[in-house]
mmCIF file of the N, C-alpha and C atoms, coordinates in Angstrom:
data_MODEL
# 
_entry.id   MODEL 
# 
loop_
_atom_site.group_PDB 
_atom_site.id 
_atom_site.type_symbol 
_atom_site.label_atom_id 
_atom_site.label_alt_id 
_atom_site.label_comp_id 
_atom_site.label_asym_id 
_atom_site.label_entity_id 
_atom_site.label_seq_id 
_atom_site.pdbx_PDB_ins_code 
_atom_site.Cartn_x 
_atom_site.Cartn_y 
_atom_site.Cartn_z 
_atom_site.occupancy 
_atom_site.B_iso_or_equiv 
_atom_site.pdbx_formal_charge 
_atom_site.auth_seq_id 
_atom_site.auth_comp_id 
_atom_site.auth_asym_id 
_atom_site.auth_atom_id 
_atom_site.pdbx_PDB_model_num 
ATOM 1   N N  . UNK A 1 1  ? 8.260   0.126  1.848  1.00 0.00 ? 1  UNK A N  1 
ATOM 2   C CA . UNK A 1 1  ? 9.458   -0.664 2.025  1.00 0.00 ? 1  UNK A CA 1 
ATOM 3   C C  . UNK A 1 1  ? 9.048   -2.073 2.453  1.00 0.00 ? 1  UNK A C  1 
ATOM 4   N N  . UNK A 1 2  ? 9.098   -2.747 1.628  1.00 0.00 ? 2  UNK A N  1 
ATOM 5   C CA . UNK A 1 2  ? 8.740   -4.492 2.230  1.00 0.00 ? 2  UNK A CA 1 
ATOM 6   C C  . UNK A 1 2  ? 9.815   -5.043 1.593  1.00 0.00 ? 2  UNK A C  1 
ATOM 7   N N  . UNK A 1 3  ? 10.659  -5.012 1.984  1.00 0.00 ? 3  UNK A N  1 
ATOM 8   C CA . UNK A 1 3  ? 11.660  -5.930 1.936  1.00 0.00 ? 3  UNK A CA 1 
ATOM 9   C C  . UNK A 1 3  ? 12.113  -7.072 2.990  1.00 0.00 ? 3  UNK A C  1 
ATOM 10  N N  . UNK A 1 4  ? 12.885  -8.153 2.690  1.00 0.00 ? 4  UNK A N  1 
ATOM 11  C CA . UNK A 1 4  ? 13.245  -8.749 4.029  1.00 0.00 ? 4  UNK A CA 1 
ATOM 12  C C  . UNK A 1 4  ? 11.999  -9.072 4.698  1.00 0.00 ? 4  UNK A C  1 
ATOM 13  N N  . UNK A 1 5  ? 11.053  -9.330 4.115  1.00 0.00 ? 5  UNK A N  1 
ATOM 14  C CA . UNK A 1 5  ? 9.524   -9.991 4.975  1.00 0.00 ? 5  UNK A CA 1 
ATOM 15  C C  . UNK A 1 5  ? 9.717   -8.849 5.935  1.00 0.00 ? 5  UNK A C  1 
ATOM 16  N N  . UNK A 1 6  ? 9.542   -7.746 5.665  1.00 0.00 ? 6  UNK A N  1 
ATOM 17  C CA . UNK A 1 6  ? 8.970   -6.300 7.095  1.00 0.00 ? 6  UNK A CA 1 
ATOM 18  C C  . UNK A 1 6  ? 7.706   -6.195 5.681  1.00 0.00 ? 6  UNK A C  1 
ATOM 19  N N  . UNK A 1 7  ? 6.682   -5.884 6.321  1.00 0.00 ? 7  UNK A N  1 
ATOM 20  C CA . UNK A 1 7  ? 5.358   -5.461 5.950  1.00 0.00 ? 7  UNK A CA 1 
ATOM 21  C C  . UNK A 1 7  ? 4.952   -4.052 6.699  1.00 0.00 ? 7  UNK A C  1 
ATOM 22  N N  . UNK A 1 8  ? 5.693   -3.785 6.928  1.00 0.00 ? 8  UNK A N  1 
ATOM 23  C CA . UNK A 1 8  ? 5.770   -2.087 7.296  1.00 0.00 ? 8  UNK A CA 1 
ATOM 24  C C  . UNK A 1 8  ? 6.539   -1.446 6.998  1.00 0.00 ? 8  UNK A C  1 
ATOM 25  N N  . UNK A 1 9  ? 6.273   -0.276 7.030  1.00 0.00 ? 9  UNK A N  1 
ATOM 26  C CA . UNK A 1 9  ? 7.837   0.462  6.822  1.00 0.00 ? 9  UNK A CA 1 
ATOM 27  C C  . UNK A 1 9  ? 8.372   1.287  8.396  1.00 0.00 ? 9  UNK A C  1 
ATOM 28  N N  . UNK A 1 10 ? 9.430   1.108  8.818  1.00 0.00 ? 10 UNK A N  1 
ATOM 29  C CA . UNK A 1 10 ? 9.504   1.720  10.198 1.00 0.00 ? 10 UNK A CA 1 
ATOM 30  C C  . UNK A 1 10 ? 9.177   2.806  9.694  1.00 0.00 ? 10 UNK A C  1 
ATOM 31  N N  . UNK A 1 11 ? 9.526   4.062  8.689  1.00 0.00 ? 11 UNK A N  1 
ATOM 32  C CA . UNK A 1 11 ? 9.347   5.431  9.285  1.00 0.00 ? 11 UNK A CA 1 
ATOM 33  C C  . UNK A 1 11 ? 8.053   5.464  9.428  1.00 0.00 ? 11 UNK A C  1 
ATOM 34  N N  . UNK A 1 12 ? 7.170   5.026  9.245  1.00 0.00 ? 12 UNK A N  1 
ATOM 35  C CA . UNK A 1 12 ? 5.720   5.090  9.548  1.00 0.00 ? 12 UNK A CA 1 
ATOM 36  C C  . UNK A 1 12 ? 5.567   5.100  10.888 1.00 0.00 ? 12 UNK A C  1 
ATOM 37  N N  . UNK A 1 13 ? 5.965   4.112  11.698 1.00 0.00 ? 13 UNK A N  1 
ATOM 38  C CA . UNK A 1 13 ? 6.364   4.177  12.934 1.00 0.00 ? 13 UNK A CA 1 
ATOM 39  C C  . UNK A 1 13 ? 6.457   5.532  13.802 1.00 0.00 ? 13 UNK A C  1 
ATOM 40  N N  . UNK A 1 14 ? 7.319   6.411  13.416 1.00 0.00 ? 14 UNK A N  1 
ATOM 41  C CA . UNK A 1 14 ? 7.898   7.682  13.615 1.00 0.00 ? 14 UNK A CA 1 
ATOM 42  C C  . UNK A 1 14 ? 6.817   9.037  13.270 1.00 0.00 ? 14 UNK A C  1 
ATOM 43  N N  . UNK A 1 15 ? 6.333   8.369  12.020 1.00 0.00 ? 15 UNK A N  1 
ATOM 44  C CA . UNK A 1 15 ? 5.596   9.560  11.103 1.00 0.00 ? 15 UNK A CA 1 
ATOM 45  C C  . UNK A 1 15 ? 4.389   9.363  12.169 1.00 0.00 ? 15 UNK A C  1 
ATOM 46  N N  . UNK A 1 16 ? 3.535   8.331  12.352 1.00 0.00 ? 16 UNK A N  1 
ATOM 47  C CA . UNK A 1 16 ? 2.357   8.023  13.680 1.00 0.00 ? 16 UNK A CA 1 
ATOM 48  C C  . UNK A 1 16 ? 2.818   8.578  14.543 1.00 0.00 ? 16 UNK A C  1 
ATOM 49  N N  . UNK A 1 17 ? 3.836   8.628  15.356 1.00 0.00 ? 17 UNK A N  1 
ATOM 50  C CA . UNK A 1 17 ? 3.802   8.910  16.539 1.00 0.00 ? 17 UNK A CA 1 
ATOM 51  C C  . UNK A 1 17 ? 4.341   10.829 16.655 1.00 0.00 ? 17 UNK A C  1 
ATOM 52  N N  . UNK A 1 18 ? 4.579   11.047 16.068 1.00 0.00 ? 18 UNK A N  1 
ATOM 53  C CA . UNK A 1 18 ? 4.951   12.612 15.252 1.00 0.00 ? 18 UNK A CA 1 
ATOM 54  C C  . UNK A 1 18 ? 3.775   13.099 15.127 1.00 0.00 ? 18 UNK A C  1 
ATOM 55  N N  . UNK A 1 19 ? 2.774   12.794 14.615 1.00 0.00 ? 19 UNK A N  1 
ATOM 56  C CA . UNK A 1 19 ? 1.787   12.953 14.306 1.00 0.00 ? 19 UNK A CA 1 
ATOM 57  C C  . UNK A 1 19 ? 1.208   13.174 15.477 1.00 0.00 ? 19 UNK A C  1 
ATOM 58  N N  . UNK A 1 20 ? 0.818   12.586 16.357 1.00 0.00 ? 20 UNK A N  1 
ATOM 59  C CA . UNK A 1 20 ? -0.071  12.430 17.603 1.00 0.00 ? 20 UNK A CA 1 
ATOM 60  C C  . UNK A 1 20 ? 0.204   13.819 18.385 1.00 0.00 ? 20 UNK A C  1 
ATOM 61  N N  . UNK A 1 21 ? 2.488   13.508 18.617 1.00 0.00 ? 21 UNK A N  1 
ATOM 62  C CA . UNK A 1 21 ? 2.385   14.956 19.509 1.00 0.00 ? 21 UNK A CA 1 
ATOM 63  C C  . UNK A 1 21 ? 2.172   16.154 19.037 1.00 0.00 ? 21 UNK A C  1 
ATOM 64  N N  . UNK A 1 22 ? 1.991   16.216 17.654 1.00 0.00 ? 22 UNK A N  1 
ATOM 65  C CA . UNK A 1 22 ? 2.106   17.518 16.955 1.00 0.00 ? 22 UNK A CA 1 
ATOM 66  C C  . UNK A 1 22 ? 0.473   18.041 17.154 1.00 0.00 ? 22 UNK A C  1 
ATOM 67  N N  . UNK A 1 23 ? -0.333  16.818 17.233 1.00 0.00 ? 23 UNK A N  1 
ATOM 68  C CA . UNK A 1 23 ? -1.691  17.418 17.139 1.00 0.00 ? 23 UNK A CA 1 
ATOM 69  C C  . UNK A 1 23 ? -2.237  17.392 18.852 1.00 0.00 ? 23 UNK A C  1 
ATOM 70  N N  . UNK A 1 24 ? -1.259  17.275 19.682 1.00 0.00 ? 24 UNK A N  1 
ATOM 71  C CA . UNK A 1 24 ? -1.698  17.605 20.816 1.00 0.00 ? 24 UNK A CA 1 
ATOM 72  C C  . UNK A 1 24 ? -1.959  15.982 21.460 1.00 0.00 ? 24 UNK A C  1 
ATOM 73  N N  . UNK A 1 25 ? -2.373  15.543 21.273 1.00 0.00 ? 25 UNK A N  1 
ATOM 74  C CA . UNK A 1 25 ? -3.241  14.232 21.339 1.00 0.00 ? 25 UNK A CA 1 
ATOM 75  C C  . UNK A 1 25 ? -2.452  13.459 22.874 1.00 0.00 ? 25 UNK A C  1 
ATOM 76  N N  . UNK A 1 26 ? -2.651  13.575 23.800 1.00 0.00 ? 26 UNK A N  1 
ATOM 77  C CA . UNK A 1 26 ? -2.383  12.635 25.246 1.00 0.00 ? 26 UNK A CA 1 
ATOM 78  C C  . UNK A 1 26 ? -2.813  11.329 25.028 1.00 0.00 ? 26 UNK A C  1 
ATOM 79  N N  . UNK A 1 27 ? -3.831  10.712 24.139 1.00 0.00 ? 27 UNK A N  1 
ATOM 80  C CA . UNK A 1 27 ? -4.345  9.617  24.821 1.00 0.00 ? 27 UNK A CA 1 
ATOM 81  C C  . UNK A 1 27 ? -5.100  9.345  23.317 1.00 0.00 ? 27 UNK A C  1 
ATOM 82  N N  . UNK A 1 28 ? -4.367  7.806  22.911 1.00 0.00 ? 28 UNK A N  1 
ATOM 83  C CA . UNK A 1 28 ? -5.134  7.659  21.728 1.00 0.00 ? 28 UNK A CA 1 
ATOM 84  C C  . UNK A 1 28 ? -5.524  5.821  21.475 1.00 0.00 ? 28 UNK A C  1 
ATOM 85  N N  . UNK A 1 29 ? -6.191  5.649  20.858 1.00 0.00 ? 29 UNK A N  1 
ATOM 86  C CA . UNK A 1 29 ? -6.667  4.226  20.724 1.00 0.00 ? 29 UNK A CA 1 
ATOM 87  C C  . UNK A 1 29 ? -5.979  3.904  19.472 1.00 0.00 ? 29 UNK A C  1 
ATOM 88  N N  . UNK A 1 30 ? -4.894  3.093  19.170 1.00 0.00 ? 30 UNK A N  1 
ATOM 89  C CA . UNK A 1 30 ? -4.606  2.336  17.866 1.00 0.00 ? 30 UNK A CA 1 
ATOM 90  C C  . UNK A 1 30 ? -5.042  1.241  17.556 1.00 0.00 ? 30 UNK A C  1 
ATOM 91  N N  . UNK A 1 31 ? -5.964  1.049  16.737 1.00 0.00 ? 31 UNK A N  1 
ATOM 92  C CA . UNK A 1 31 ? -6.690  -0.017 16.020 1.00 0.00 ? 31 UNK A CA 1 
ATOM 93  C C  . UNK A 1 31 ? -6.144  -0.050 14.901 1.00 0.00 ? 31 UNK A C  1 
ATOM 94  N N  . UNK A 1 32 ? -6.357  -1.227 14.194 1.00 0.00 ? 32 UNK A N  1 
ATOM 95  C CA . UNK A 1 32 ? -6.689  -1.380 12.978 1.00 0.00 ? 32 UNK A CA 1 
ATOM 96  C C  . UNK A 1 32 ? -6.282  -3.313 12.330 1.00 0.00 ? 32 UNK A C  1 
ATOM 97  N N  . UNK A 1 33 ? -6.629  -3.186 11.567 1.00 0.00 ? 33 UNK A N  1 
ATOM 98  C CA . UNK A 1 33 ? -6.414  -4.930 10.829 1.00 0.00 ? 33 UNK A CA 1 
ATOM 99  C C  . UNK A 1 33 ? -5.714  -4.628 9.552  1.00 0.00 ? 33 UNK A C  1 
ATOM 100 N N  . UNK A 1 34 ? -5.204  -5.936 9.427  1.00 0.00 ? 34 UNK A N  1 
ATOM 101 C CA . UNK A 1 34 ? -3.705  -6.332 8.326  1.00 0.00 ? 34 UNK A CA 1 
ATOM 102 C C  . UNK A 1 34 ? -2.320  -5.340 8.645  1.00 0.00 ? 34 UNK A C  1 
ATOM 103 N N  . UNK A 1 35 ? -2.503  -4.747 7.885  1.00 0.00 ? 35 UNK A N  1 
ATOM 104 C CA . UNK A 1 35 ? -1.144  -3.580 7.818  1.00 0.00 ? 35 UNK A CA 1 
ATOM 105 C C  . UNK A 1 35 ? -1.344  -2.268 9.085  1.00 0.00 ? 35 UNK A C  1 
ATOM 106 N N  . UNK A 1 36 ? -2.606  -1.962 9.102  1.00 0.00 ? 36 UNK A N  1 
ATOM 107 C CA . UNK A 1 36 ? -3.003  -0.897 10.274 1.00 0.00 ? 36 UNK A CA 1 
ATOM 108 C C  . UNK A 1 36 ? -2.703  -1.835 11.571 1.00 0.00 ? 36 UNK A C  1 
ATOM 109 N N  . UNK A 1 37 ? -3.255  -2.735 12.059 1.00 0.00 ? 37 UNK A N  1 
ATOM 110 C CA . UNK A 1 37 ? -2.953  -3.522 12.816 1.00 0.00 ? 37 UNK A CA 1 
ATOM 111 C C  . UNK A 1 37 ? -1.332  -3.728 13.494 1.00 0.00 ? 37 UNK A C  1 
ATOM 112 N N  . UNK A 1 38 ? -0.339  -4.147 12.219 1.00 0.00 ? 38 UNK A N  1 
ATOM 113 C CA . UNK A 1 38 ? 0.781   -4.208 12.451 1.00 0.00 ? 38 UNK A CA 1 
ATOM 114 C C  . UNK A 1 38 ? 1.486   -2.964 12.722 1.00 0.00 ? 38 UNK A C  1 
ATOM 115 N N  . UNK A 1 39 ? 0.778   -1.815 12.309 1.00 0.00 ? 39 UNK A N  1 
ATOM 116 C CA . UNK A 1 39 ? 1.249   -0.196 12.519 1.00 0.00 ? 39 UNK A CA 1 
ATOM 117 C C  . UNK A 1 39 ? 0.863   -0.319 13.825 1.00 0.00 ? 39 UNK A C  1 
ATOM 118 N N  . UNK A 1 40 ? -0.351  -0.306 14.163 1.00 0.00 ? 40 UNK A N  1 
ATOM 119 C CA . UNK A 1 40 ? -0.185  -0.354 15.824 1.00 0.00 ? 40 UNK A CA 1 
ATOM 120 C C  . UNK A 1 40 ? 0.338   -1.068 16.717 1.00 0.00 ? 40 UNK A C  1 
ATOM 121 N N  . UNK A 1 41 ? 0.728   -2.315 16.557 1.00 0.00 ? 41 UNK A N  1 
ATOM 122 C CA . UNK A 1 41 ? 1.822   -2.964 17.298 1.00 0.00 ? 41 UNK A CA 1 
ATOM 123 C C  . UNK A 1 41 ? 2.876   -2.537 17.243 1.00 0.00 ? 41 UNK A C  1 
ATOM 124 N N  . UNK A 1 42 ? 3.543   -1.848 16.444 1.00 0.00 ? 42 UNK A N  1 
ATOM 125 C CA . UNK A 1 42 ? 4.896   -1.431 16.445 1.00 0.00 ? 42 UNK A CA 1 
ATOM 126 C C  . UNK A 1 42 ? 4.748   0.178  16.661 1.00 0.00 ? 42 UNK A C  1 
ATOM 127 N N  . UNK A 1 43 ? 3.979   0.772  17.050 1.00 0.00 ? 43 UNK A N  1 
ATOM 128 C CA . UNK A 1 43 ? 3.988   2.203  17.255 1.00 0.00 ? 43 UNK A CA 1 
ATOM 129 C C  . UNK A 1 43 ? 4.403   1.428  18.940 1.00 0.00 ? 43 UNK A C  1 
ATOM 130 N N  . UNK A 1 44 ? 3.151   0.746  19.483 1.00 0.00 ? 44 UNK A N  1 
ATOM 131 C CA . UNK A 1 44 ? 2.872   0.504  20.704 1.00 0.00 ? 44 UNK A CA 1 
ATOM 132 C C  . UNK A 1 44 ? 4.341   0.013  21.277 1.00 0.00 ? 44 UNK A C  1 
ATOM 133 N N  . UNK A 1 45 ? 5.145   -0.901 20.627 1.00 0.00 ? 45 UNK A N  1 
ATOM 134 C CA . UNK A 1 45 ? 6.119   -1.625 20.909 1.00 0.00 ? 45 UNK A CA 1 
ATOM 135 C C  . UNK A 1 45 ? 7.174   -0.613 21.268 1.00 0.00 ? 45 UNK A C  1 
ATOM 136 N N  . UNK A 1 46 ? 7.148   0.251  20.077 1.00 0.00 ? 46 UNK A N  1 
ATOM 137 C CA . UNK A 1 46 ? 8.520   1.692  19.871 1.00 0.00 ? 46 UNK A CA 1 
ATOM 138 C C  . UNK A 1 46 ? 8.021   2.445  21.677 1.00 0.00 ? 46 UNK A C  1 
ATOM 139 N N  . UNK A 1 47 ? 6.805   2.620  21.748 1.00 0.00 ? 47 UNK A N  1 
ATOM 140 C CA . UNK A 1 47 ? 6.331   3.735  22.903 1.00 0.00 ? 47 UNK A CA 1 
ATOM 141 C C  . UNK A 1 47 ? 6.983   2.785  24.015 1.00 0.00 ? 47 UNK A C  1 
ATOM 142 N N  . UNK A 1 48 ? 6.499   1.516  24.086 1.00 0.00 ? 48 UNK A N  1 
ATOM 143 C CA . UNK A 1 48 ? 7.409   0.958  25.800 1.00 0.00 ? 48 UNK A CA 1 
ATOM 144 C C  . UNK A 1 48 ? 8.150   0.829  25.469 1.00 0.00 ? 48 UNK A C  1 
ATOM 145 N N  . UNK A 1 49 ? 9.054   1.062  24.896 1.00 0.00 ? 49 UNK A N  1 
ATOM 146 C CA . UNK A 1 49 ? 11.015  0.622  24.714 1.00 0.00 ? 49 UNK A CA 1 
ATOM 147 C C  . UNK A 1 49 ? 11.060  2.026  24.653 1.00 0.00 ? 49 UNK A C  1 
ATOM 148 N N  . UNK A 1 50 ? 11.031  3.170  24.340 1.00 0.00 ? 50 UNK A N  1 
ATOM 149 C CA . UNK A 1 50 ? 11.519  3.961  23.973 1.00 0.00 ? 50 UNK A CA 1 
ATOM 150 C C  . UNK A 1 50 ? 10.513  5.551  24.265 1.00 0.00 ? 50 UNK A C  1 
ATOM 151 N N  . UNK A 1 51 ? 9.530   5.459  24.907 1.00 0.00 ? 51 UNK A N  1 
ATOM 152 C CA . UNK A 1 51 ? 8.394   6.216  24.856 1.00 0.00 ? 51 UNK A CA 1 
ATOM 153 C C  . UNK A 1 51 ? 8.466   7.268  26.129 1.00 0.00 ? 51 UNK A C  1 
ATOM 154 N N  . UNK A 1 52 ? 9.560   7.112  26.595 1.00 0.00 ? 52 UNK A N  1 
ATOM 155 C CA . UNK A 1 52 ? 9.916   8.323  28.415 1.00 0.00 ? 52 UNK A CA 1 
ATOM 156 C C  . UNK A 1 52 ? 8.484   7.926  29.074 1.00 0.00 ? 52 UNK A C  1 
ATOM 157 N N  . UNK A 1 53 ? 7.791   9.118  29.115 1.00 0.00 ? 53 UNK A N  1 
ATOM 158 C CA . UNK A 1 53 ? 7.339   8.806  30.144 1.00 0.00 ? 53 UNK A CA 1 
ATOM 159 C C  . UNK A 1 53 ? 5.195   8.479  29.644 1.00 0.00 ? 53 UNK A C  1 
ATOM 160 N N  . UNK A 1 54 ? 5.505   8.211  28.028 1.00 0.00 ? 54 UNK A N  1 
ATOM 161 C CA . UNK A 1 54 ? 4.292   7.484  27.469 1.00 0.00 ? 54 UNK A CA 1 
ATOM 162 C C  . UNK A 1 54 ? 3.857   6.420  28.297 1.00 0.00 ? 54 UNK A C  1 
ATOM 163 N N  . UNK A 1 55 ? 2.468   6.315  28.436 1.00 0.00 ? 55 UNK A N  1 
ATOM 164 C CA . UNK A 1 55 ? 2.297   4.928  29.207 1.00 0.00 ? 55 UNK A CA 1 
ATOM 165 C C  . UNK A 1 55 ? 2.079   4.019  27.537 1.00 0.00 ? 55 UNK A C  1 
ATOM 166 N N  . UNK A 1 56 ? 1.807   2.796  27.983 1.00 0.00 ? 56 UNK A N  1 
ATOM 167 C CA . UNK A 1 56 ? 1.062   1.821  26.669 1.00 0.00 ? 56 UNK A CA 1 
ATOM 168 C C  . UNK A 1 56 ? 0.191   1.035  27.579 1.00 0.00 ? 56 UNK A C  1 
ATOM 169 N N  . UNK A 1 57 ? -0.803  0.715  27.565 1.00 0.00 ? 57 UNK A N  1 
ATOM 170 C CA . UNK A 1 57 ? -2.050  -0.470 28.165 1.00 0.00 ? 57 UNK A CA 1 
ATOM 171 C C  . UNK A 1 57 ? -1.488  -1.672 27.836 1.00 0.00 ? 57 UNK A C  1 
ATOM 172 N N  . UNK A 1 58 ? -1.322  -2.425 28.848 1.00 0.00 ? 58 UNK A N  1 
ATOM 173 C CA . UNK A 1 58 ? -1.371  -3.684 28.282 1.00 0.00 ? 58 UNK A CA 1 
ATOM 174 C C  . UNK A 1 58 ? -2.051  -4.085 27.517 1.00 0.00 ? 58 UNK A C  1 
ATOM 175 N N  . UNK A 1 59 ? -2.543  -5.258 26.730 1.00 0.00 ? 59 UNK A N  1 
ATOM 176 C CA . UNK A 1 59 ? -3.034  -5.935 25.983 1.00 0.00 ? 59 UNK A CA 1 
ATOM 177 C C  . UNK A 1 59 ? -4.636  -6.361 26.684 1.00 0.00 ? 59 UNK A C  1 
ATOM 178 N N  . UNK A 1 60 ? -4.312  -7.075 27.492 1.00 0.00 ? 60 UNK A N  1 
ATOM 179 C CA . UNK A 1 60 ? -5.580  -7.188 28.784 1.00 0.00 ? 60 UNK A CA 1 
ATOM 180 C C  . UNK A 1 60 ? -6.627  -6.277 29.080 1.00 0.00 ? 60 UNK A C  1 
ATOM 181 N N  . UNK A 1 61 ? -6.162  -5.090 29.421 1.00 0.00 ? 61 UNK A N  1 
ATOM 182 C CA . UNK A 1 61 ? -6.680  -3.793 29.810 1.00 0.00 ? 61 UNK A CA 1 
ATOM 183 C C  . UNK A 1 61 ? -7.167  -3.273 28.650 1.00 0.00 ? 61 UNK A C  1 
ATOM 184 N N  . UNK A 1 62 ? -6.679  -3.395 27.191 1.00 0.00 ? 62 UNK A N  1 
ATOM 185 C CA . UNK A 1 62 ? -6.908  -2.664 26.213 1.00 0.00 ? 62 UNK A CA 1 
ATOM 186 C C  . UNK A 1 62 ? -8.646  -3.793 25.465 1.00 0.00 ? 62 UNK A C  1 
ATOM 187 N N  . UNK A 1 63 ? -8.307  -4.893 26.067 1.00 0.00 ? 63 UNK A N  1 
ATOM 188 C CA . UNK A 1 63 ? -9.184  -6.187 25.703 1.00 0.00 ? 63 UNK A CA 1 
ATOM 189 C C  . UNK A 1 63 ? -11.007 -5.856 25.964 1.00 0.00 ? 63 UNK A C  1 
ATOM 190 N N  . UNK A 1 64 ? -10.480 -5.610 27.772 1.00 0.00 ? 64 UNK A N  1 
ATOM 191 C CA . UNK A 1 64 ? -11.806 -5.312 28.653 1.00 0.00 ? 64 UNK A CA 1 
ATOM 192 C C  . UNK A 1 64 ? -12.276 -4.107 27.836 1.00 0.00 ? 64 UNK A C  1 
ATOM 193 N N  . UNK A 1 65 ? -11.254 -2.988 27.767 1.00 0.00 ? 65 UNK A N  1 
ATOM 194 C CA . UNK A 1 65 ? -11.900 -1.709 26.750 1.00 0.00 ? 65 UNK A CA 1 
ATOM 195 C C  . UNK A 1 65 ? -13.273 -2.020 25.084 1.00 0.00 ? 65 UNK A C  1 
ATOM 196 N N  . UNK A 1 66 ? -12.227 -3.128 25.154 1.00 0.00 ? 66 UNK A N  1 
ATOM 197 C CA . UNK A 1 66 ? -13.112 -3.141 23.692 1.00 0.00 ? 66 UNK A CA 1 
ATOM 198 C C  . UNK A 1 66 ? -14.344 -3.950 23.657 1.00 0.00 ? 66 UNK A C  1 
ATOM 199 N N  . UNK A 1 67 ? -14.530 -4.541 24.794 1.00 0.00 ? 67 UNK A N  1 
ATOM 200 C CA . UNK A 1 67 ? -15.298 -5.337 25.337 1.00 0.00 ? 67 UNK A CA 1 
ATOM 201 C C  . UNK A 1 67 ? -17.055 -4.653 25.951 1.00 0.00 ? 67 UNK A C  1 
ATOM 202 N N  . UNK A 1 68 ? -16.272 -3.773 26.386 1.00 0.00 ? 68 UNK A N  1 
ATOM 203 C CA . UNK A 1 68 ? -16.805 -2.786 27.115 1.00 0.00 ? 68 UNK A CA 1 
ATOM 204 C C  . UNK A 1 68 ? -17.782 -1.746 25.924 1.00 0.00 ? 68 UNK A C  1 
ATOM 205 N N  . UNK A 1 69 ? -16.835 -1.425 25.514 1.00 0.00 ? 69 UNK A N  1 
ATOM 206 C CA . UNK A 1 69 ? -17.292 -0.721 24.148 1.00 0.00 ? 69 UNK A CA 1 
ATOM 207 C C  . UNK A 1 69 ? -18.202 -1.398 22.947 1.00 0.00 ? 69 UNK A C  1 
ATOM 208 N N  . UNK A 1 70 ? -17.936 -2.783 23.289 1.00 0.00 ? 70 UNK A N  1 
ATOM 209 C CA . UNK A 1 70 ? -18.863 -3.610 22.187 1.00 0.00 ? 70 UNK A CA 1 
ATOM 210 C C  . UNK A 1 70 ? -20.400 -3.432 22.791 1.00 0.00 ? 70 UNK A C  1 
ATOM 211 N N  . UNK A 1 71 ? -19.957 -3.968 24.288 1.00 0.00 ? 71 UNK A N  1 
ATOM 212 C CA . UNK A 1 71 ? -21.792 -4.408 24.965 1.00 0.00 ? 71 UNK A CA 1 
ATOM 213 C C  . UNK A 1 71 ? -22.572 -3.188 24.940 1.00 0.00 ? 71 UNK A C  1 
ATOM 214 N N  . UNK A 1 72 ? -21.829 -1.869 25.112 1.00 0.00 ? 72 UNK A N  1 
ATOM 215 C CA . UNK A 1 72 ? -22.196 -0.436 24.878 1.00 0.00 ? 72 UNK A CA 1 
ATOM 216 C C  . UNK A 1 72 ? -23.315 -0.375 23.219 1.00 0.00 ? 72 UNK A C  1 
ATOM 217 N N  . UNK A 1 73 ? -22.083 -0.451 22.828 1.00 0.00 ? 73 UNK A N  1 
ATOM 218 C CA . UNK A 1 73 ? -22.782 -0.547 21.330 1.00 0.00 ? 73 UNK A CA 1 
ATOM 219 C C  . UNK A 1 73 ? -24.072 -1.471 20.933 1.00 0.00 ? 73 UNK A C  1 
ATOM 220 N N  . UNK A 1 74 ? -23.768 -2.780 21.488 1.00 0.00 ? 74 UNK A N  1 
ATOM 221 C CA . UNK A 1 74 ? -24.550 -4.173 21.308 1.00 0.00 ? 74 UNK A CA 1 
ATOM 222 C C  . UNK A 1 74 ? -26.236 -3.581 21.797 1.00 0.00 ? 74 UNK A C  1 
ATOM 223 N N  . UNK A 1 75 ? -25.715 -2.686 23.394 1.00 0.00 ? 75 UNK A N  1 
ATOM 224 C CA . UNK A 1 75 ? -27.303 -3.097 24.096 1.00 0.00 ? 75 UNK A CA 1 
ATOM 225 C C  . UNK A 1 75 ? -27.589 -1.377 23.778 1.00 0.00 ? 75 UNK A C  1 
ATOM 226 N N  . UNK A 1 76 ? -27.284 -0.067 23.137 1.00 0.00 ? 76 UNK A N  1 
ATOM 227 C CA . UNK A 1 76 ? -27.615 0.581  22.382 1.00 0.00 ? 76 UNK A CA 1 
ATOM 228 C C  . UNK A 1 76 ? -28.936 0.224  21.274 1.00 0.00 ? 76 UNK A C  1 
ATOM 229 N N  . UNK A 1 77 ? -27.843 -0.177 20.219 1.00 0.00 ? 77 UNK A N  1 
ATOM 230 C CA . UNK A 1 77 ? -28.922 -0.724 19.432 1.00 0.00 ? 77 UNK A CA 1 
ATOM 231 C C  . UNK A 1 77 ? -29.541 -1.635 19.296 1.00 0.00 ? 77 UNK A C  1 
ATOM 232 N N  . UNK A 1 78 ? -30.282 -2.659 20.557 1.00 0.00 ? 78 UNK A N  1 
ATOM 233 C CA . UNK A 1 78 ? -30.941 -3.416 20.885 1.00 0.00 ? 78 UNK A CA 1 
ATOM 234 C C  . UNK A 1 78 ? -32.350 -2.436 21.512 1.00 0.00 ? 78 UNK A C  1 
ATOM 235 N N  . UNK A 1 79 ? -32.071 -1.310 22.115 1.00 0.00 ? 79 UNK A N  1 
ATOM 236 C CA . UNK A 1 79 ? -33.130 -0.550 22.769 1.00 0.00 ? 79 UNK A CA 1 
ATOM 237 C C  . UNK A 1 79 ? -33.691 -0.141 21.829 1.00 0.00 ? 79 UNK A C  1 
ATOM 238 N N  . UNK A 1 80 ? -33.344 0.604  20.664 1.00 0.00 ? 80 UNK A N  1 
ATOM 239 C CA . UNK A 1 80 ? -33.912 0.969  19.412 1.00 0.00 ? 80 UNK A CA 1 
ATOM 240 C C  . UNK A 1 80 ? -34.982 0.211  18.370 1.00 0.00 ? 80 UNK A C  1 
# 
């Protein structure tokens, strides 16, 4: 559905987050770039407006994570 300049389709929205509780999943990382990207902003967006008692990370917190996870990776394969 891209109509009206939306580059998503909401039920995707729904179908992601359906997905997660069905497979059990408490705690998940949404990444992704272009269209995955915009799926995770709007999963994330739907969960704090509407998510009971879902948390969402801020943006900040989610930042240091990936940060964290890079130098992990970085000084990994630097020892090698």
């Amino acid at each position: 559905m891209f109509t009206n300049n939306i580059l998503y389709d909401p039920v995707q929205v729904d179908l992601l987050i359906s997905f997660c509780s069905e497979m059990g999943l408490h705690s998940v990382v949404l990444v992704g770039h272009d269209d995955g990207g915009l799926l995770a902003l709007k999963v994330a967006e739907k969960l704090r407006t509407y998510g009971g008692d879902r948390k969402v990370l801020p943006f900040a917190k989610l930042a240091c994570f990936y940060l964290v996870l890079f130098w992990m990776e970085v000084n990994h394969h630097a020892r090698l």
